[in-house]
VMD Tcl script that builds the backbone (N, CA, C; Angstrom):
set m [mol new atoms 264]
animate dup $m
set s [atomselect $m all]
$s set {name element resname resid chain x y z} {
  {N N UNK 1 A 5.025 -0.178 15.463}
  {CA C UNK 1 A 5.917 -0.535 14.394}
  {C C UNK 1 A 5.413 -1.831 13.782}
  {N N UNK 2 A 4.729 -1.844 12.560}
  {CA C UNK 2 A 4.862 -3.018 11.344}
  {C C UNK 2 A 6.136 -3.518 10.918}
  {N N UNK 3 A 6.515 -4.820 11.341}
  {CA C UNK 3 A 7.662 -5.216 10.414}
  {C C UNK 3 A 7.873 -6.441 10.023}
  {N N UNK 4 A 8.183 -6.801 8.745}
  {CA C UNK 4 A 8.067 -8.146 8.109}
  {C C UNK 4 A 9.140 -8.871 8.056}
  {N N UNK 5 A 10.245 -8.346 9.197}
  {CA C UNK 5 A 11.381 -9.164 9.789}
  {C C UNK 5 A 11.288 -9.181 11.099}
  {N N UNK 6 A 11.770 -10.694 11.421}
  {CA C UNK 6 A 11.706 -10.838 12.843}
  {C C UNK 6 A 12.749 -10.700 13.522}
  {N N UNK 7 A 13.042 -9.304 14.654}
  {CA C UNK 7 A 14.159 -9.216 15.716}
  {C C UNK 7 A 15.272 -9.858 15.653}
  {N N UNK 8 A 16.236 -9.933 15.022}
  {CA C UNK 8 A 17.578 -10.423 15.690}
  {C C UNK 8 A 17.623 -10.789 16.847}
  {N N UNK 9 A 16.379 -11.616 17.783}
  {CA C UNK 9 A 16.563 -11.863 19.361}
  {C C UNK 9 A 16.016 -11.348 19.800}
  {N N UNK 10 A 15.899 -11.497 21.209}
  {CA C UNK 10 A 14.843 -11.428 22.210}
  {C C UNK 10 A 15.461 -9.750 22.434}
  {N N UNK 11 A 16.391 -9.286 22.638}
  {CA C UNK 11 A 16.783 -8.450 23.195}
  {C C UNK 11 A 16.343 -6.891 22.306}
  {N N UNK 12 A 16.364 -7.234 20.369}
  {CA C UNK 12 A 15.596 -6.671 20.101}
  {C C UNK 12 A 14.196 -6.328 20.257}
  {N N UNK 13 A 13.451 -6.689 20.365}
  {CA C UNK 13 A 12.314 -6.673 20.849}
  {C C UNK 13 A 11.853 -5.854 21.993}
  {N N UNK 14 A 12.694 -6.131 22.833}
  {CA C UNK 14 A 12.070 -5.423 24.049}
  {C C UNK 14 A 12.422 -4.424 24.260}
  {N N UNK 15 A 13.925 -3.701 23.189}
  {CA C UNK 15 A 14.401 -2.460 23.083}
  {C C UNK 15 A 13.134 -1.558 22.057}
  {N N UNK 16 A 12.634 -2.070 21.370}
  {CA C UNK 16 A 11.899 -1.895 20.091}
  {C C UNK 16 A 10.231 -1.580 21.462}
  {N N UNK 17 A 10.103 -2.173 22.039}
  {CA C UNK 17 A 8.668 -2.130 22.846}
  {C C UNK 17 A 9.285 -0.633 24.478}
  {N N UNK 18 A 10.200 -1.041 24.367}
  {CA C UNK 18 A 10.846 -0.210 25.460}
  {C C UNK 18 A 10.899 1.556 25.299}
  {N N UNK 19 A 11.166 1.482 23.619}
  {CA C UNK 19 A 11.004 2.907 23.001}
  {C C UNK 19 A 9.731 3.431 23.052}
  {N N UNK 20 A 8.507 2.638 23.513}
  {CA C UNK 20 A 7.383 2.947 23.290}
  {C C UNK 20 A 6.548 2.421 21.945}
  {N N UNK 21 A 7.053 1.327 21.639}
  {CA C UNK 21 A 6.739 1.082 20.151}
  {C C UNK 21 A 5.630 -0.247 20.187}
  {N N UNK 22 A 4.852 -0.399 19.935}
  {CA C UNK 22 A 4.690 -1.643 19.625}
  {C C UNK 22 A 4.840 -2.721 18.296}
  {N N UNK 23 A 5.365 -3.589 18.611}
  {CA C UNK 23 A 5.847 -4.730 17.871}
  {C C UNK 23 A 4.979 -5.387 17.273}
  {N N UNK 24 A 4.279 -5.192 15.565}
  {CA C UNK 24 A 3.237 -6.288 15.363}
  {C C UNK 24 A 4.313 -6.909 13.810}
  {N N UNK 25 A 4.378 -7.812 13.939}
  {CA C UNK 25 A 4.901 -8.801 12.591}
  {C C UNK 25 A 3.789 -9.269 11.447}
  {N N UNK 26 A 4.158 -8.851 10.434}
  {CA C UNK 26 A 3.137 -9.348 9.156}
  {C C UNK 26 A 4.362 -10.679 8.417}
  {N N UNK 27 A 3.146 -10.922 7.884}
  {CA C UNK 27 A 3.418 -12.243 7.010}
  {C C UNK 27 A 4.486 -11.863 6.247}
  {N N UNK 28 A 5.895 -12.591 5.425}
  {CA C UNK 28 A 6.679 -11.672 4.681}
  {C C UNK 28 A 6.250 -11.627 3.429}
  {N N UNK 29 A 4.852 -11.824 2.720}
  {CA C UNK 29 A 4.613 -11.299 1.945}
  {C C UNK 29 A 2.741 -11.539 1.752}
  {N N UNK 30 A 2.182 -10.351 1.653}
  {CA C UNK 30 A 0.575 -10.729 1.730}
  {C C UNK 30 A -0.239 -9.852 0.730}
  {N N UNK 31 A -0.338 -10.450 -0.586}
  {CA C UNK 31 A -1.174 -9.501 -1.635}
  {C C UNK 31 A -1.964 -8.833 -1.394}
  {N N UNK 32 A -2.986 -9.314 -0.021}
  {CA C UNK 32 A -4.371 -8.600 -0.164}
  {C C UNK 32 A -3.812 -7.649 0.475}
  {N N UNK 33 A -3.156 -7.405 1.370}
  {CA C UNK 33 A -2.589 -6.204 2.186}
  {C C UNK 33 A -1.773 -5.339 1.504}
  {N N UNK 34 A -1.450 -5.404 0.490}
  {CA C UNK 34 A -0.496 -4.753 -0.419}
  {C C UNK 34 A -0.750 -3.440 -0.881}
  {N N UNK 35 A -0.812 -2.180 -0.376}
  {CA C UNK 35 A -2.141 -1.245 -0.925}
  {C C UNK 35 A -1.432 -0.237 -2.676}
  {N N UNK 36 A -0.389 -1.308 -3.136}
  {CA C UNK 36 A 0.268 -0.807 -4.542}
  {C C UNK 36 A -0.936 -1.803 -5.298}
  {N N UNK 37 A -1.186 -3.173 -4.564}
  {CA C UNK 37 A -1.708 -3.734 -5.772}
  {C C UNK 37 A -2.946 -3.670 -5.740}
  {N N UNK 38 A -3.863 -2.868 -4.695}
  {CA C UNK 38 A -5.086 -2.592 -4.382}
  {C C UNK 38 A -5.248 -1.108 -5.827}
  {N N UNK 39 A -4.209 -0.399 -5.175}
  {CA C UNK 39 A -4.221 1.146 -6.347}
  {C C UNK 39 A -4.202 0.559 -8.062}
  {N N UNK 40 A -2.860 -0.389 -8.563}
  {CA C UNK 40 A -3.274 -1.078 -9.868}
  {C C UNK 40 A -4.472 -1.637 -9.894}
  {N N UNK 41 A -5.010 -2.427 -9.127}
  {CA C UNK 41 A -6.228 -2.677 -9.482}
  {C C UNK 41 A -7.298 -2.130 -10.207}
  {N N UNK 42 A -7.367 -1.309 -9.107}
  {CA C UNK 42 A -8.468 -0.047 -9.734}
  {C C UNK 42 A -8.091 0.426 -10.809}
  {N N UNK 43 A -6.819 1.066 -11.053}
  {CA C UNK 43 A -6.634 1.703 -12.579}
  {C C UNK 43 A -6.723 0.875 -13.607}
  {N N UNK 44 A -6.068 -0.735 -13.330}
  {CA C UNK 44 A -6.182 -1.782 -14.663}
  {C C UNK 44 A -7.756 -1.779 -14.717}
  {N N UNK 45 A -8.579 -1.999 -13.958}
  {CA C UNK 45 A -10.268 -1.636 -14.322}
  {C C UNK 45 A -10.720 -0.562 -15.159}
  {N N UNK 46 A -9.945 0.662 -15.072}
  {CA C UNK 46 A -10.304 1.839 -15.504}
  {C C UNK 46 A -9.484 1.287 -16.795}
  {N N UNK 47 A -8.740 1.044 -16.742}
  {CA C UNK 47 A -7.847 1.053 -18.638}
  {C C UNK 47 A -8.608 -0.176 -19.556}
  {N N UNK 48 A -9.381 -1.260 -18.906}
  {CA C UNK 48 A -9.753 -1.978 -19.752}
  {C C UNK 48 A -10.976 -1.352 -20.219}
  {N N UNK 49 A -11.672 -0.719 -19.280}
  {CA C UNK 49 A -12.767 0.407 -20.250}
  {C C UNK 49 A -12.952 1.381 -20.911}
  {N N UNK 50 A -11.206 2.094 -21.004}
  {CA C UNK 50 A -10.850 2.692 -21.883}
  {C C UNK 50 A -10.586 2.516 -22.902}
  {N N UNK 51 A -9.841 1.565 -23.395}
  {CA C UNK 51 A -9.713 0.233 -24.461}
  {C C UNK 51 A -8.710 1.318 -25.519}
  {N N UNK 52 A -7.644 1.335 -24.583}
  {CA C UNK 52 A -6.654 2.188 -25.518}
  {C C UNK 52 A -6.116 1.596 -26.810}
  {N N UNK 53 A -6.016 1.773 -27.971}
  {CA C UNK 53 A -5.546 0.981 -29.128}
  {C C UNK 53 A -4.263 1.412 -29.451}
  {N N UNK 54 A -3.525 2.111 -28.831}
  {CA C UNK 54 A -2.060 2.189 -28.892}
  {C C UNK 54 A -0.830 3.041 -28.016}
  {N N UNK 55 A -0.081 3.009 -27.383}
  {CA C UNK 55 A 0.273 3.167 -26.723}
  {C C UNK 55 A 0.303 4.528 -26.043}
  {N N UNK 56 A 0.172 5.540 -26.772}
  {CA C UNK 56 A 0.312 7.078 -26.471}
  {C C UNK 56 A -1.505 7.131 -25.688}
  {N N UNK 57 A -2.139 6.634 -26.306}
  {CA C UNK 57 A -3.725 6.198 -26.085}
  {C C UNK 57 A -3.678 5.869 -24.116}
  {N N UNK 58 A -2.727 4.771 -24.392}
  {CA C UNK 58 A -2.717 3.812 -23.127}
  {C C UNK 58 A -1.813 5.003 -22.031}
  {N N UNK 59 A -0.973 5.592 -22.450}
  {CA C UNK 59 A -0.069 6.494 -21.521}
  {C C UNK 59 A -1.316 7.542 -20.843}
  {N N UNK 60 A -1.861 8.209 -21.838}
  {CA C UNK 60 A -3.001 9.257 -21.950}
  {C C UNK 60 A -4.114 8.696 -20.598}
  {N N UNK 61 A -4.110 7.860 -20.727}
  {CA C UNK 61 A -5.287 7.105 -19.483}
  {C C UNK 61 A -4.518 6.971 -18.478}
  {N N UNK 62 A -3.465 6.246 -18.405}
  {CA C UNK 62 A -3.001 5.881 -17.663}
  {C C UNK 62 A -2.759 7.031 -16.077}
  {N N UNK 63 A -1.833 8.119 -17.344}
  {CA C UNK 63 A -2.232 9.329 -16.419}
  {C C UNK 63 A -3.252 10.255 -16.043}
  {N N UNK 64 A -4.549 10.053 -17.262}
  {CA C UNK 64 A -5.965 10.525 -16.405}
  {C C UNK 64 A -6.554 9.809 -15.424}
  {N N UNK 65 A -6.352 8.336 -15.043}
  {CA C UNK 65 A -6.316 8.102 -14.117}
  {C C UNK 65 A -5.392 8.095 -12.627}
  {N N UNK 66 A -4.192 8.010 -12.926}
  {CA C UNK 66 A -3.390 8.776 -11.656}
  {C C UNK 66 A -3.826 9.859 -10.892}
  {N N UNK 67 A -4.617 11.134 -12.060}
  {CA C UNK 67 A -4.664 12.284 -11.439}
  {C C UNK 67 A -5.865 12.477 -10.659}
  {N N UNK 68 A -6.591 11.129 -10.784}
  {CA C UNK 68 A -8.228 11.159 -9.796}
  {C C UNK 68 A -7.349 10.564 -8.606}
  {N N UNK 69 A -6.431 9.822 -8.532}
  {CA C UNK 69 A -6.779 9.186 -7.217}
  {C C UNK 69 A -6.247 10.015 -6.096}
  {N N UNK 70 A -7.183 10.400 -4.833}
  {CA C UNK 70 A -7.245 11.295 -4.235}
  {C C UNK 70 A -6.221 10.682 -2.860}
  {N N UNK 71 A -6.081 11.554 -1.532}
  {CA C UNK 71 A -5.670 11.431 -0.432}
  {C C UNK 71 A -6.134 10.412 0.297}
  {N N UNK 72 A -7.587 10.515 -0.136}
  {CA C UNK 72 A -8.846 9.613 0.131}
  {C C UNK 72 A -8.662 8.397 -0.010}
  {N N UNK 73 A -8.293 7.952 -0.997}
  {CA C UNK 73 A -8.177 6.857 -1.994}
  {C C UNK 73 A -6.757 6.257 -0.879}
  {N N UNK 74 A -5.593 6.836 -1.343}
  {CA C UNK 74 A -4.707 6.120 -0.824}
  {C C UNK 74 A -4.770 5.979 0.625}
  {N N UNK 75 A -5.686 6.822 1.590}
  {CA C UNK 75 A -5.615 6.188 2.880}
  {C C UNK 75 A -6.235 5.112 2.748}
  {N N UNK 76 A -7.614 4.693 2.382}
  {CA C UNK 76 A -8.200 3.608 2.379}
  {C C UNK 76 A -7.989 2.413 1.609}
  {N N UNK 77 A -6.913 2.539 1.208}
  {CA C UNK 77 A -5.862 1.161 0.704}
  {C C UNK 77 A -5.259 1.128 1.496}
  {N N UNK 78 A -3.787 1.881 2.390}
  {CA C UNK 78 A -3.432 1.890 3.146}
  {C C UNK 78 A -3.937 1.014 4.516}
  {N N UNK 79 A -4.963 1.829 5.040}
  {CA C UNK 79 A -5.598 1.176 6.248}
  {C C UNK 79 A -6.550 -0.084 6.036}
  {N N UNK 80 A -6.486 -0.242 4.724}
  {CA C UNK 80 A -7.279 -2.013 4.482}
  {C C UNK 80 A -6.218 -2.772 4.665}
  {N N UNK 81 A -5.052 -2.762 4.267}
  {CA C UNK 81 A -3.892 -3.332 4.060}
  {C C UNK 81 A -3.649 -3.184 5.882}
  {N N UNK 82 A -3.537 -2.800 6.861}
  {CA C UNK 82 A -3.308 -2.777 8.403}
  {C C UNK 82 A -2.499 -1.282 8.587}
  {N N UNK 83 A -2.215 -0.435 7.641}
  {CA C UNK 83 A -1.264 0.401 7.871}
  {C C UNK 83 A -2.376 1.697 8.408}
  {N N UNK 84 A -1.887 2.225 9.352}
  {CA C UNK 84 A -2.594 2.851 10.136}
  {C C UNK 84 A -1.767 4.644 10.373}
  {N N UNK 85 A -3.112 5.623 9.762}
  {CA C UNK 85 A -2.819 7.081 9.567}
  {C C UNK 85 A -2.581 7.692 11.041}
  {N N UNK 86 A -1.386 7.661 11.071}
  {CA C UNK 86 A -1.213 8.887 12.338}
  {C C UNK 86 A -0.278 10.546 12.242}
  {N N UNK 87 A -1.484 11.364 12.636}
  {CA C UNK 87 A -1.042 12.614 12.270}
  {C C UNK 87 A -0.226 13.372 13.529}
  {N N UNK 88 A 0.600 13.426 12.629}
  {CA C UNK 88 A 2.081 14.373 13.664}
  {C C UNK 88 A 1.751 15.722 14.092}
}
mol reanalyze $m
mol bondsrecalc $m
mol representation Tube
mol addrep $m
């Protein structure tokens, strides 16, 4: 378990590790780990080389780029950011 609040107490914690969980705490707020602002990134790159001149232009990209970014893509923002793929 990732969580960017800390336990209400000791007693949380060890109920939280007791379930089988482990307890890691992130910073309560960390850009580079952020994998929304890793995904804008990339697309604001892609739209400034599109160089839309008006808004229907800018929508038009906006969503030809949405539709590339793959499964691929969002795990490896994900797991740069610490968030880690586990399959059920």
């Amino acid at each position: 378990m990732i969580a960017t609040w800390r336990p209400s107490g000791p007693t949380a914690a060890l109920e939280i590790e007791a379930a089988g969980y482990q307890l890691r705490l992130r910073p309560p707020y960390s850009p580079d780990q952020n994998p929304l602002k890793k995904m804008w990134s990339k697309i604001k790159a892609f739209l400034r080389a599109a160089k839309a001149g008006c808004t229907e232009e800018l929508e038009r990209a906006v969503a030809a780029r949405l539709e590339k970014v793959t499964p691929e893509d969002a795990r490896g923002w994900l797991e740069s950011g610490g968030y880690r793929h586990i399959k059920s």
